[in-house]
LOSE-672408 format. One record per residue (C-alpha): x, y negated, z; residue in three letters. Coordinates in steps of 0.05 Angstrom, whole numbers, padded with zeros to 5 digits, always signed. Each point is the difference from the previous one (the first is absolute). Last residue first. Layout:
BEGIN
XYZala/...
END
This chain:
BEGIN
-00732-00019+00209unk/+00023+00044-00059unk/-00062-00021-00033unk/+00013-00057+00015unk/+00076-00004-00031unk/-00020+00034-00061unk/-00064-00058-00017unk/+00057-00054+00005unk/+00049+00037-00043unk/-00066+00010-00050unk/-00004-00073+00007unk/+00079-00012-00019unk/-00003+00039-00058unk/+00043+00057-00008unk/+00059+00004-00046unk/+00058+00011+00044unk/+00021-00031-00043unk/-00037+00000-00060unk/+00064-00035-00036unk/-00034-00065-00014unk/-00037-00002+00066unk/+00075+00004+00037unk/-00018+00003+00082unk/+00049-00031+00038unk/+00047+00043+00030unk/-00004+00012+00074unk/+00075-00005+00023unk/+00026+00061+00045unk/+00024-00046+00075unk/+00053+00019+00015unk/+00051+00047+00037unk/+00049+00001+00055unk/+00058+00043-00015unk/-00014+00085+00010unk/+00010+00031+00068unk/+00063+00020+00047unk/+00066-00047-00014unk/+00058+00031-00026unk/+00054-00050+00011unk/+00067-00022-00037unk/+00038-00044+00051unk/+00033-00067-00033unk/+00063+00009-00048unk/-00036-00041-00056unk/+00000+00029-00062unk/+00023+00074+00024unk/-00041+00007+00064unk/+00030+00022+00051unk/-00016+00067+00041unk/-00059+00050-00003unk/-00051+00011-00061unk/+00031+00079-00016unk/-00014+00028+00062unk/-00052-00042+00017unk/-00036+00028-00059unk/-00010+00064+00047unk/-00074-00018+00030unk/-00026+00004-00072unk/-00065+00030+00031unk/-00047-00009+00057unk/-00021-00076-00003unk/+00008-00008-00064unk/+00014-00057-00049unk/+00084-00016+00031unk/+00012-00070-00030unk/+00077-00003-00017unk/+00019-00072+00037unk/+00070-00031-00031unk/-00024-00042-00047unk/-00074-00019+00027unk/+00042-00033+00059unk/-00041-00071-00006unk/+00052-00042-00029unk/+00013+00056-00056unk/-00087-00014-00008unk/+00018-00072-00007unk/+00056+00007-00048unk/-00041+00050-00047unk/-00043-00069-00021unk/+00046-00047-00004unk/+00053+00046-00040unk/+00069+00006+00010unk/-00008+00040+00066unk/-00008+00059-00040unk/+00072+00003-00020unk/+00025+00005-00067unk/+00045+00051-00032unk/-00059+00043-00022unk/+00010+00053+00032unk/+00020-00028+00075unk/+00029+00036+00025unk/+00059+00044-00036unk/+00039+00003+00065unk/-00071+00050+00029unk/+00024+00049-00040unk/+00058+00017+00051unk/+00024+00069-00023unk/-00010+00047+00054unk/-00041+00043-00043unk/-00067+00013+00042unk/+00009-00060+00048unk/+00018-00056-00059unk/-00048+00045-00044unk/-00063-00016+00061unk/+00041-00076+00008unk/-00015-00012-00076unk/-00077+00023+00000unk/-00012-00036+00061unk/+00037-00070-00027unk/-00046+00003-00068unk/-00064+00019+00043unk/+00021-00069+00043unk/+00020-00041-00062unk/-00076+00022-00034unk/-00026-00028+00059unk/+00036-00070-00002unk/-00014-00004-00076unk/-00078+00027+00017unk/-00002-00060+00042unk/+00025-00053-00051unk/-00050+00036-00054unk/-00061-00009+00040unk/+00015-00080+00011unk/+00024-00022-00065unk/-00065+00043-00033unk/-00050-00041+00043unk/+00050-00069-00003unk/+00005+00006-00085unk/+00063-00025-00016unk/+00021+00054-00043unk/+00060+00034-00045unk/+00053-00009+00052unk/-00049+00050+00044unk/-00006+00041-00052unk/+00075+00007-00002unk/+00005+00019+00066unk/-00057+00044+00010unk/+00025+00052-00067unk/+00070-00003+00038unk/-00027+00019+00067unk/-00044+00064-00044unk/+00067+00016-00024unk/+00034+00001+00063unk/-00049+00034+00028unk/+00002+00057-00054unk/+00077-00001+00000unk/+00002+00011+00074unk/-00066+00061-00010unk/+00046+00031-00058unk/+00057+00009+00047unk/-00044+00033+00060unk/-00029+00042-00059unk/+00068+00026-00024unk/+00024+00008+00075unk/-00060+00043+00021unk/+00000+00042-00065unk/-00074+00020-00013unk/-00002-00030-00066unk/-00050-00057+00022unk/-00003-00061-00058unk/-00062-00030-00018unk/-00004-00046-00050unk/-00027+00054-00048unk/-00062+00005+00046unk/-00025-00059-00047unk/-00038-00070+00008unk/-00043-00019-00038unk/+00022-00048-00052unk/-00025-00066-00006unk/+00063-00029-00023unk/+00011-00041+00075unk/-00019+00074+00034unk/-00048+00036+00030unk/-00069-00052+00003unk/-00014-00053+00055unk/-00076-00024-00016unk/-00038-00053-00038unk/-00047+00058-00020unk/+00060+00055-00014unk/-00024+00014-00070unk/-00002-00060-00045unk/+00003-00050+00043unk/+00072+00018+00034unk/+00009+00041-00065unk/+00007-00078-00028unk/+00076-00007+00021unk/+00031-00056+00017unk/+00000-00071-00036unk/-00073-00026-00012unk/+00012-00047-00062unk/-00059+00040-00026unk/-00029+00050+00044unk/-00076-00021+00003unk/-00031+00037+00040unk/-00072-00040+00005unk/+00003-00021-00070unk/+00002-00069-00016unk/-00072-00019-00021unk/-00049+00001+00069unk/+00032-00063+00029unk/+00029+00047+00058unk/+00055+00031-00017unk/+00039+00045+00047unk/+00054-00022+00048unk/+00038+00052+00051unk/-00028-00011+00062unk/+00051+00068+00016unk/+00049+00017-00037unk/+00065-00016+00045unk/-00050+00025+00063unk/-00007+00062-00039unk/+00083+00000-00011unk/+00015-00011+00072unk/-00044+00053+00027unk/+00026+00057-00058unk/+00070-00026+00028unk/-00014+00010+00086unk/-00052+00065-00017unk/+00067+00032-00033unk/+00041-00031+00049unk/-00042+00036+00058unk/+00003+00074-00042unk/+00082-00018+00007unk/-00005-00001+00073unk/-00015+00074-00001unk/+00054+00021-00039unk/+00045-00033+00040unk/-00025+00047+00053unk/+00002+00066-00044unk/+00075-00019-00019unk/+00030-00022+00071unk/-00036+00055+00027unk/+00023+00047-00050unk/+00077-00016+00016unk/-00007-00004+00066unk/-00030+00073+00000unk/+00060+00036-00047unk/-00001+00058+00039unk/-00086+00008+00026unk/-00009-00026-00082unk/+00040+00054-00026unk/-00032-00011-00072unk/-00016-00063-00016unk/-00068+00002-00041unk/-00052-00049+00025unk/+00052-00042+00019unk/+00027-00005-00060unk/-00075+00000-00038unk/-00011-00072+00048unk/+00062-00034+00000unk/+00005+00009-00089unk/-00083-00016+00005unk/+00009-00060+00042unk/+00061-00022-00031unk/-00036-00005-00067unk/-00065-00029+00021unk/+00042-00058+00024unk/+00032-00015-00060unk/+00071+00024-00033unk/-00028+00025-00056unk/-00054-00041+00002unk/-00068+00002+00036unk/+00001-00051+00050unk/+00059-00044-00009unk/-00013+00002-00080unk/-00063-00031+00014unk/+00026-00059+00029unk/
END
């Protein structure tokens, strides 16, 4: 699960590759579609981040500590995982499934408008093949459920890419769908959200900008042949979880009464 947020091919990575692209196209009034397609998949990918780093708290959270005052209160042995999630990230998501933070040598923006629109198809299809096979690996319902959408989304950013070099080359990219061979609706938990439309619906996160994606996110979709859409506003959220608070770990590390005594004086 780590790995999906801050691997190689994890959410923090296509953030930062959307984000410094759009940040530096050149000819952005020429190319427009282009960047808006970019800058506004971009911002979605700051709401996957948040969407993993949620899903792995609420995997660590009530974790069990001893209580009969002689086992150690982190004890790690038999505990499968990694212990930097006690050691330094306070029962928290952390960069990578090795403990590794994350690097700005993932990202990839060499100014060439074809080159990055061909790395961002083999990023999401990399970061779909990463969900996949984590999903095989669990049965966990929280982790099930987050990684089935972000299969579905990660199809739709996959399909964008490949129809923008479909409509800049003229060769049909969109024929290779999906990477990996499998379809999305394979999955219990990514079949209900394909039910729902989430496949072919590009979530536009501004009100006054990336008006031109419509230009790229227009005709029939390549999994399914129904009616691509670009649909104004970001998805329905959630709720964020409140984590239980970890004594062991000093987090957050304040003690309930003085909590008590904060919120008065606060009134």
């Amino acid at each position: 699960m780590q790995e999906l947020l801050g691997g190689k091919f994890g959410e923090m990575s296509t953030l930062m590759n959307y984000t410094y692209q759009s940040f530096n196209m050149r000819g952005k009034s020429k190319v427009r579609p282009y960047y808006d397609l970019v800058a506004n998949i971009a911002a979605e990918e700051m709401g996957h981040i948040e969407l993993v780093a949620n899903t792995i708290n609420l995997l660590l959270d009530q974790t069990e500590a001893s209580r009969d005052g002689i086992t150690p209160p982190l004890n790690f042995s038999g505990m499968t995982g990694n212990p930097n999630h006690f050691l330094n990230f306070g029962l928290g998501a952390m960069d990578d499934a090795n403990g590794k933070a994350w690097t700005g040598d993932n990202i990839f923006n060499s100014g060439n408008l074809k080159m990055d629109l061909l790395h961002n198809f083999f990023l999401e299809s990399g970061a779909r093949m990463g969900k996949i096979r984590v999903y095989e690996a669990t049965q966990n319902p929280v982790a099930c459920e987050m990684i089935g959408y972000l299969i579905v989304r990660d199809g739709v950013h996959q399909e964008a890419y490949a129809k923008a070099l479909s409509d800049l080359s003229g060769v049909d990219v969109t024929k290779l769908l999906p990477v990996p061979e499998i379809y999305s609706n394979n999955y219990p938990a990514a079949r209900k959200y394909m039910d729902k439309g989430f496949h072919r619906i590009l979530y536009r996160f501004s009100p006054d900008d990336y008006k031109e994606i419509s230009q790229i996110w227009n005709g029939l979709s390549a999994i399914d042949g129904s009616e691509r859409e670009v649909q104004d506003g970001p998805p329905e959220g959630g709720e964020v979880p409140d984590l239980n608070p970890a004594p062991p770990l000093f987090a957050p590390g304040v003690d309930p009464e003085d909590i008590a005594e904060i919120v008065k004086r606060l009134g």
